[in-house]
N, C-alpha and C positions, 0 to 999 in steps of 0.2 A: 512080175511083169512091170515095167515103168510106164508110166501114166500116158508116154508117148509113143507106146508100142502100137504099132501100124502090121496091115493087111497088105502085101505086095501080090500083083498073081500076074503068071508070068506064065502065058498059055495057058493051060489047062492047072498047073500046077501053082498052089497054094501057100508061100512061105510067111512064117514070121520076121519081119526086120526090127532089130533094134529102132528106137527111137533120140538114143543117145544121142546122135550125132544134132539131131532136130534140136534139141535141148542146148547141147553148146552152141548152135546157132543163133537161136532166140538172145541165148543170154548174152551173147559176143552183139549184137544186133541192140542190148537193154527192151527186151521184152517185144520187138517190130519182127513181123516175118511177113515179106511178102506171099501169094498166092504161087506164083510164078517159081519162087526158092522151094514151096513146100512140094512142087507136082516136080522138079527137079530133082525131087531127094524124094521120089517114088509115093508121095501119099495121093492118094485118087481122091478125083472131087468130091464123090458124095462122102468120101471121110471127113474130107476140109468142111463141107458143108454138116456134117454131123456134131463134128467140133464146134463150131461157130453155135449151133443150135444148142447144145449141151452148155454153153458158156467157158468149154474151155480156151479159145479163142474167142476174142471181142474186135468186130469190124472196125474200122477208123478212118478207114479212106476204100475207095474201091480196088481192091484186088490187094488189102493191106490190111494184117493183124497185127493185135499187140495183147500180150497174156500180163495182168499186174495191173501196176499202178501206173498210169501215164506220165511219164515226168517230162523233160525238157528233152532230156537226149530219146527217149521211145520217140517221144511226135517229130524229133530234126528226124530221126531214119526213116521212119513212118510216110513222110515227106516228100522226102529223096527217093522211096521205092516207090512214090506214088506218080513223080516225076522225076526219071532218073535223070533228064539232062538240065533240073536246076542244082542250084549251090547256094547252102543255108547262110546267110546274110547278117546285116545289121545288128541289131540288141541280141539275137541269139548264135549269131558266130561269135561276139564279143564275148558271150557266156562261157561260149566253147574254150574261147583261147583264152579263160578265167583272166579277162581284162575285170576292173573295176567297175563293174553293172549289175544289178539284184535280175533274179531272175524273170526274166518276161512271160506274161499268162501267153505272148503270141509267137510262132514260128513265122521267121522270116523265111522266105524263098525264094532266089533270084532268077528269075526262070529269063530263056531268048526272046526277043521282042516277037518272033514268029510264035509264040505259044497262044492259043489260043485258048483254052482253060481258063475258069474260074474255081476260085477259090471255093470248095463242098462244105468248109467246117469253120466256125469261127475263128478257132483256134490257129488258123492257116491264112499267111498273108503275104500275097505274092506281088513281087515286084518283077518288072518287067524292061532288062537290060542285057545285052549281048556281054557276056564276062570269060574274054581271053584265058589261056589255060595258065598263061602268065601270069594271072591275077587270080590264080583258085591256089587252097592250100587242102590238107589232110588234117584233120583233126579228131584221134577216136574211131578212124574208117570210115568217116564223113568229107565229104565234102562242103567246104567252107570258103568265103572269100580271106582273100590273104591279108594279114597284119593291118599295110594301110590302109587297104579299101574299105577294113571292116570297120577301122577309127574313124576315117573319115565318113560312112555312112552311119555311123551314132551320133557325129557332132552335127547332125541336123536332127536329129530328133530328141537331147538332152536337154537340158537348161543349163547353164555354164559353169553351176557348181560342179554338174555331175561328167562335164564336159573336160572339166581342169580336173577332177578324178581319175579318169580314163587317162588323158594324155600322159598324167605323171606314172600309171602304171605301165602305160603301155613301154612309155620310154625308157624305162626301170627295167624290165622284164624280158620284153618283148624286141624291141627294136630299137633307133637311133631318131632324135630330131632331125639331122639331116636328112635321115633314108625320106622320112615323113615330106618334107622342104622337097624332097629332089621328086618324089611321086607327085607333090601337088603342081610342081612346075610341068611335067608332065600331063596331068592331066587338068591344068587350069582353065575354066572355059564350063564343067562338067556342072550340072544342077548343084548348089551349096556352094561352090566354091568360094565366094564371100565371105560364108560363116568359117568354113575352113582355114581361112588365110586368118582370118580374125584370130583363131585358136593359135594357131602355129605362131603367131606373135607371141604368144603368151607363154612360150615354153623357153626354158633357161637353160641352154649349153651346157654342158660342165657340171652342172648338178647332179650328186649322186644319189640321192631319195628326194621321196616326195617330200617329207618336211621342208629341206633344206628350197627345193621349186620353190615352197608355199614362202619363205623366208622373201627369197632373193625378186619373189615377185611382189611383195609385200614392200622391200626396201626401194626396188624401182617405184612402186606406185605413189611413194611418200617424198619421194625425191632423194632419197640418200643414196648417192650413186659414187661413185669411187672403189667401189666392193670387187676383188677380181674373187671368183669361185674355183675353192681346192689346187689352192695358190702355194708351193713350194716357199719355205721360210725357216732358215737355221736348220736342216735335216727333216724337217717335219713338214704333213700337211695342211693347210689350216683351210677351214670350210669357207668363211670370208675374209677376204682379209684386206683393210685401205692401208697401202704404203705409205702413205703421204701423213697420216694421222697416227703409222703404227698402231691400228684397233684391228680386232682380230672378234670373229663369231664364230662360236663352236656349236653345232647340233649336235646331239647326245642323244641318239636311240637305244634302246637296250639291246639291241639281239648284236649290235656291234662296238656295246660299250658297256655289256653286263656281266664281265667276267672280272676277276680278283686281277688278271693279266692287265687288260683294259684301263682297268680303273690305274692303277699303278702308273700305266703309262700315261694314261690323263695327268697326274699330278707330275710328274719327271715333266713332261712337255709341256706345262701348265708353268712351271718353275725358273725354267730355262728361256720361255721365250717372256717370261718378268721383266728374269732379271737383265733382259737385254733391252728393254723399253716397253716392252709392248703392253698394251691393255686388252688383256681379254675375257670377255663375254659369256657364259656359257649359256645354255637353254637345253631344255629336254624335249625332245620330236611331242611329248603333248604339250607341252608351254607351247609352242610353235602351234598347232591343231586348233589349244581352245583360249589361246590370249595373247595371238597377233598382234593387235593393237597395243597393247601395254608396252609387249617387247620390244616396236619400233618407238615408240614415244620414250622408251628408255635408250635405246642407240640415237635416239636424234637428241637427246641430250647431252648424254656423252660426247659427238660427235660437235655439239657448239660447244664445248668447253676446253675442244680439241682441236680445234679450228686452225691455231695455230701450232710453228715446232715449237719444241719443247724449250726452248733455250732464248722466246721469246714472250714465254708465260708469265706470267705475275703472281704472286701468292695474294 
């Protein structure tokens, strides 16, 4: 018999029903089953209630179980069957849509401004805003606020490291600096939107990882500006590149420049844009991570001894 075999009676009459189905439930759900799902799929209260007493169910919220270990995604559905018409939010949509965030001890919840509820469990934090269906996404069979809503309600609650983390992922992975630009204009005016606009400054067009962000924000903040990003030059693309000084900056991550092919063509392209003048740079996405400073204090050296062309130098 499976652990979730159940008692149906139907009239007078007595059947066994599998419990299977309950079991793919739970697990499709990560260990949440409502009340309301289980008397749906035929289990009768004083069973639910037997379970619960036995510990094979453990309560969590009213009219909501969860069997196991409580993780992040158990308590977002947990949540959600507890209040179907919110939408998991801020630090823990971010989680959902594996943006750049550790995981939060708290569930967000965005419930209607008509809701009247209080939050029963620590673990549960409801915020209270009307959220368009244009502004909700799926994540997991969850309900979550969409891409930007969810960036933009973490960059009120980050501190800026971890604020310029998220954006460079989200933009990476997830979505577009413009989409982000074109929603904030849209919704300019909205609680944060200061801090918001502040962030959105700080994001670099054209950049294709986060290193290269962290670079070209690093270059702006130092004053070395002339740099156009992933700039077409003799068949090739180069990561930075000032025409005016012919200097060129290469980022070097490994998962797109860790191959015998790769590497190959770094040196062919390394060769070619020499021997046509150029000076180029290279750094590895951790030079970049963990000695920023050094790397710009060596292009801004570079960059005075470059100052002029070349056919105006002096030895």
């Amino acid at each position: 018999m499976s652990r979730w075999e159940l008692s149906v009676v139907t009239g007078n009459v007595v059947t066994m029903t599998s419990g299977s189905d309950i079991e793919r439930l739970i697990r499709r759900q990560h260990g949440a089953v409502s009340r309301a799902q289980l008397r749906e799929s035929g289990v009768k209260a004083n069973t639910i209630n037997a379970w619960v007493r036995r510990g094979k169910l453990r309560r969590v919220l009213h009219g909501v179980y969860a069997v196991g270990i409580l993780s992040l995604v158990t308590r977002a559905h947990a949540a959600y069957f507890w209040q179907p018409q919110g939408v998991v939010s801020n630090l823990a949509a971010a989680h959902l849509w594996r943006m750049a965030v550790d995981e939060p001890a708290v569930i967000h919840l965005t419930v209607p401004l008509s809701c009247a509820r209080d939050s029963p469990v620590p673990w549960l934090q409801l915020f209270r805003r009307d959220t368009s269906r244009t502004r909700r996404s799926t994540v997991g069979g969850l309900p979550v606020t969409d891409v930007p809503r969810t960036v933009f309600d973490c960059l009120a609650l980050l501190d800026d490291a971890a604020c310029a983390a998220l954006l460079d992922h989200a933009t990476a992975t997830l979505t577009s600096d413009r989409a982000l630009r074109m929603r904030y204009l849209e919704e300019i005016g909205l609680r944060g939107s200061p801090r918001v606009a502040q962030h959105l400054a700080s994001l670099v067009p054209g950049a294709a990882s986060a290193p290269e962000r962290l670079l070209a924000r690093g270059l702006q903040s130092a004053g070395l500006t002339g740099f156009l990003i992933n700039e077409p030059v003799l068949g090739y693309l180069a990561d930075f590149l000032d025409p005016v000084r012919r200097l060129i900056l290469e980022v070097d991550g490994y998962r797109t420049h860790g191959t015998w092919l790769a590497f190959q063509d770094d040196r062919t392209r390394q060769n070619v844009l020499v021997a046509h003048g150029y000076t180029v740079l290279r750094y590895t996405a951790h030079d970049v991570r963990t000695r920023l400073a050094s790397i710009l204090d060596e292009v801004a050296d570079v960059v005075a001894h470059t100052s002029r062309p070349s056919h105006d130098r002096r030895n």
